[in-house]
Structure formats: structure tokens, C-alpha cells
C-alpha positions in Angstrom: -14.4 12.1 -26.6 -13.8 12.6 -22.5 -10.9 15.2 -21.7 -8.8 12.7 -19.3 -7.4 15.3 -17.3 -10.9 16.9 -16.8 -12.0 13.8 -15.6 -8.8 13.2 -13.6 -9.6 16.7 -12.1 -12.7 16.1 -10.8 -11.7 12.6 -9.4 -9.2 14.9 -7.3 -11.9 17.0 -5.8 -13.9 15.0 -5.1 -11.7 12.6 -3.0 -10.1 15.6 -1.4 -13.7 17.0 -0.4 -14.1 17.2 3.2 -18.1 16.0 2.6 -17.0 13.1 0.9 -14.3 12.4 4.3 -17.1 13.4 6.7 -19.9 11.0 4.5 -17.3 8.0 4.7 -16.1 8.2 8.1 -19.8 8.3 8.9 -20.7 5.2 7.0 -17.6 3.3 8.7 -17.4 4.3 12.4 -20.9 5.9 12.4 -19.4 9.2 13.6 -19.1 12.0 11.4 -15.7 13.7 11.2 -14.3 10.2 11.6 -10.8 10.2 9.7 -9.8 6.4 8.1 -6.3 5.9 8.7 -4.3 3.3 6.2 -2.1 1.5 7.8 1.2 0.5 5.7 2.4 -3.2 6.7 6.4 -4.3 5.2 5.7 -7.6 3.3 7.8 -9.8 5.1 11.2 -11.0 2.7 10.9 -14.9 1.8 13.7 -16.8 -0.5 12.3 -16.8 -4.4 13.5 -20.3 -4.9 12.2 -22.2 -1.4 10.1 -19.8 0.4 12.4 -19.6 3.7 11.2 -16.3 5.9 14.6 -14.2 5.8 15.5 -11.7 7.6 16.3 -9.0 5.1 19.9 -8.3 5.1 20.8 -11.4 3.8 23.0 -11.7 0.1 21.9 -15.8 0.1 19.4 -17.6 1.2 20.8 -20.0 4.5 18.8 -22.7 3.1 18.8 -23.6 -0.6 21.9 -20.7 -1.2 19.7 -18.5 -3.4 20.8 -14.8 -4.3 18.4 -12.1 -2.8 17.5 -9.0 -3.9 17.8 -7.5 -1.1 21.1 -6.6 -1.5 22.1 -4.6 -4.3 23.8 -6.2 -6.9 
């Protein structure tokens, strides 16, 4: 049977190996030492029921009257 936190272990080296950065970077920009940056977007808030783009801060929805979650309850 595989040890899971073995393998877990060496997952962790070798995505924080600076060869395997340095080999990736290289195979995306075609420069070694080239560091990927990810790039968090904010999903943008719509009404569950209709679909309406909301601003955020809303407790209903101005068009069908729906209760967000944005607000806790």
C-alpha cells in the first residue's frame, strides 16, 4: 500500500523546487527564471433566482426581491 503523506511529501518538493519553477517558466515565456504569477479575479455577485448583476452589498435583489447572501443572515 502507498504511504499518502510520503507521497504528499514529495508532491511538496517537488512543486517548491526551483528546477521545476525555472523548467516551467522556461516552457511558458521561453526565459528561464521566468516566475508565473496567478492572478485572483472576484466572481462578480448575480441574484440566485433571475440572474441580475448586483452590486454586492445588497440584502434583496432590486429586481425579483430575492434574499442574498451577501449579507449575513
Amino acid at each position: 500500500m502507498v504511504n499518502a503523506s510520503a507521497v504528499q511529501g514529495r508532491m511538496n518538493q517537488i512543486q517548491n523546487s526551483d528546477e521545476i519553477a525555472n523548467l516551467f517558466g522556461k516552457l511558458v515565456s521561453g526565459k528561464s527564471g521566468y516566475k508565473a504569477v496567478i492572478e485572483v479575479t472576484k466572481p462578480t455577485p448575480k441574484c440566485e433566482k433571475c440572474g441580475k448583476i448586483l452590486e454586492g452589498s445588497e440584502k434583496f435583489c432590486p429586481e425579483c426581491g430575492q434574499p442574498t447572501s451577501f449579507v449575513k443572515k
